[in-house]
C-alpha positions as CSV (number, residue, x, y, z in Angstrom):
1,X,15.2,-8.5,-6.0
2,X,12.1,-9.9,-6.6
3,X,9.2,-11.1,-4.4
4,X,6.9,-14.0,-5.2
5,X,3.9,-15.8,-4.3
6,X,3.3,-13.5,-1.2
7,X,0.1,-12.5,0.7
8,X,-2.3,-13.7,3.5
9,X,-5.7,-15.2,3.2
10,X,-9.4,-14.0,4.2
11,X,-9.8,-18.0,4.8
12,X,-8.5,-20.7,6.4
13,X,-7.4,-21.2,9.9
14,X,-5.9,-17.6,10.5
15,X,-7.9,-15.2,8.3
16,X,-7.5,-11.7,8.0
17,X,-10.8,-9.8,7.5
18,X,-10.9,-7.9,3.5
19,X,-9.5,-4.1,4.9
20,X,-6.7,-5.8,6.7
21,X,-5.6,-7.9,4.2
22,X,-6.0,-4.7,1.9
23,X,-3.9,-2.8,3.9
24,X,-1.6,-6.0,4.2
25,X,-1.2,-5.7,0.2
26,X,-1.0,-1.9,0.2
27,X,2.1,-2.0,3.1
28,X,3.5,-4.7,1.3
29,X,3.8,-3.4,-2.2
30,X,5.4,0.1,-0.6
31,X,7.7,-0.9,1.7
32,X,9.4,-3.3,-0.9
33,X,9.4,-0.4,-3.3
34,X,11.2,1.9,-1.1
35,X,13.8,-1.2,-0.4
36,X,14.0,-0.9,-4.1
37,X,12.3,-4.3,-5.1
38,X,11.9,-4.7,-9.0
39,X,8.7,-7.0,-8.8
40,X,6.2,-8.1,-5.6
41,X,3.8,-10.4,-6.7
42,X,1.1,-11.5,-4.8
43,X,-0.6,-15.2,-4.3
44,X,-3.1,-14.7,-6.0
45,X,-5.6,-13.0,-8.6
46,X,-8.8,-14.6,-7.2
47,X,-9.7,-17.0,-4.6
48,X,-9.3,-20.9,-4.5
49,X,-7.3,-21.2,-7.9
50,X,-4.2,-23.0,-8.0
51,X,-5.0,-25.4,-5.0
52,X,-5.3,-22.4,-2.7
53,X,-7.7,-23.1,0.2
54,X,-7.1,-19.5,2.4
55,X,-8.6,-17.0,0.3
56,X,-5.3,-15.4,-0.7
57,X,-6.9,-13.5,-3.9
58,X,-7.8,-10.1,-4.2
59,X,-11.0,-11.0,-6.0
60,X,-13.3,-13.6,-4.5
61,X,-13.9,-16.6,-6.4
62,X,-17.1,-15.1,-8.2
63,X,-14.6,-12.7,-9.8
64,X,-16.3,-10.1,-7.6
65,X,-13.4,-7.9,-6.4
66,X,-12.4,-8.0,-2.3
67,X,-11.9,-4.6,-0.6
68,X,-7.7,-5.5,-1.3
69,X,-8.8,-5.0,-5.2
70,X,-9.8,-1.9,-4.7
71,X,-7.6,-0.4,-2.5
72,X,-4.8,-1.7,-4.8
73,X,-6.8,0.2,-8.0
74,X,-7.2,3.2,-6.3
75,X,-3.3,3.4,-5.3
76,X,-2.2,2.5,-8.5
77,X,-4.9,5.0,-10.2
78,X,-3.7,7.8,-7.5
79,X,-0.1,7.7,-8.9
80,X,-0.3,6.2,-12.5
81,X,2.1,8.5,-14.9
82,X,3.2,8.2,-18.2
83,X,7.4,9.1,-17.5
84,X,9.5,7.9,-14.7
85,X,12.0,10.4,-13.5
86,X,14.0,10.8,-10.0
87,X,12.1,12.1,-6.8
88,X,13.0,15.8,-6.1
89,X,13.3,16.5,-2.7
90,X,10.5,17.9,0.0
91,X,11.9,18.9,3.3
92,X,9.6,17.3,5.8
93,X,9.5,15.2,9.3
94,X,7.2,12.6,10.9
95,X,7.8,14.4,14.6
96,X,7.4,11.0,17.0
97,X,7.1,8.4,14.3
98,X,7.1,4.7,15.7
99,X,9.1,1.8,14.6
100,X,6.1,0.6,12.5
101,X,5.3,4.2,10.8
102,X,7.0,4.3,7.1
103,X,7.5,6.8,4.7
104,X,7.8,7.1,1.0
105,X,8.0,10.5,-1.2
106,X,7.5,10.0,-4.8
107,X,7.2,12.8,-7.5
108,X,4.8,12.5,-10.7
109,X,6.3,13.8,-13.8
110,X,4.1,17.3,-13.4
111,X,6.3,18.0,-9.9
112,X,3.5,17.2,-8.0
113,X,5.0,15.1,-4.7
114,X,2.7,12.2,-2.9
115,X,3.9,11.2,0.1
116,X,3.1,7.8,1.3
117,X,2.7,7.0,5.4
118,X,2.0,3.9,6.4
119,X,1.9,1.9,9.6
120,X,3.2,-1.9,9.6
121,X,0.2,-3.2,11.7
122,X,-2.7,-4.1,10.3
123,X,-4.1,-5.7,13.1
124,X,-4.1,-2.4,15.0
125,X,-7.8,-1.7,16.6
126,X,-7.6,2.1,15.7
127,X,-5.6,4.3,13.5
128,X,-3.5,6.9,16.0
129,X,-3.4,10.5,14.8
130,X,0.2,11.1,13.0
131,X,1.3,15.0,12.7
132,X,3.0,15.4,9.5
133,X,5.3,18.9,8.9
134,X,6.4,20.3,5.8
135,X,8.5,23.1,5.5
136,X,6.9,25.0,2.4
137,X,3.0,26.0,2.0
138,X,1.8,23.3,-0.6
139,X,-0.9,24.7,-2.8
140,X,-3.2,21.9,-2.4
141,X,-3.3,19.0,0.1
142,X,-5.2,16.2,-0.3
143,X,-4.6,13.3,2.1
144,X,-6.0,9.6,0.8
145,X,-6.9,7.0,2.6
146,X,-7.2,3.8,1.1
């Protein structure tokens, strides 16, 4: 499966502001991952090319990058490896997790294990606090927020 010309604007008559359409792009590119999507393209490199008129681009027609630019570079930088291999597995649980709270575990080739928690709803007006448990002492937790 593949997924095409998809996104939503910082323009036109219902704009997003820049971190919500950077978290758009960041729960977008995830969730069709874990449904196993090939490709996800999004619509498209920078703004007001192509007959666009909504601001769909991650960089802004000056070629200055939007915050959805960055928050895609620093994802991509956070889990960039060299060999692709099969997850392991991590015994843990998302205790009260909505309908709109995913979850994605992915292994880097060194056995190190990111796990990725998002929530759907980027028009929420505050994060809520998630508890996530994990069943083994990990020797070094870093959580990212992007």
């Amino acid at each position: 499966m593949v997924t095409t010309e998809t996104g939503w604007g910082t323009g036109g008559a219902h704009p997003l502001t820049e971190v919500q359409q950077g978290k758009l792009f960041l729960n977008l590119y995830l969730a069709q991952f874990k449904r196993g999507w090939r490709y996800t393209f999004i619509y498209e490199m920078r703004d007001y090319e192509g007959g666009d008129t909504d601001g769909t681009g991650i960089y802004h027609k000056d070629s200055t990058p939007k915050i959805s630019a960055t928050y895609i570079h620093n994802f991509t930088t956070i889990l960039a490896d060299t060999i692709s291999k099969a997850t392991g597995s991590l015994n843990y649980s998302i205790p009260s997790e909505s309908a709109t709270v995913h979850d994605l575990l992915m292994q880097k080739s060194d056995g190190t294990f990111y796990l990725a928690v998002w929530d759907e709803r980027v028009l929420a007006v505050r994060a809520l606090p998630l508890l996530v448990q994990i069943s083994r002492i990990m020797h070094i937790t870093r959580p990212f927020d992007l």
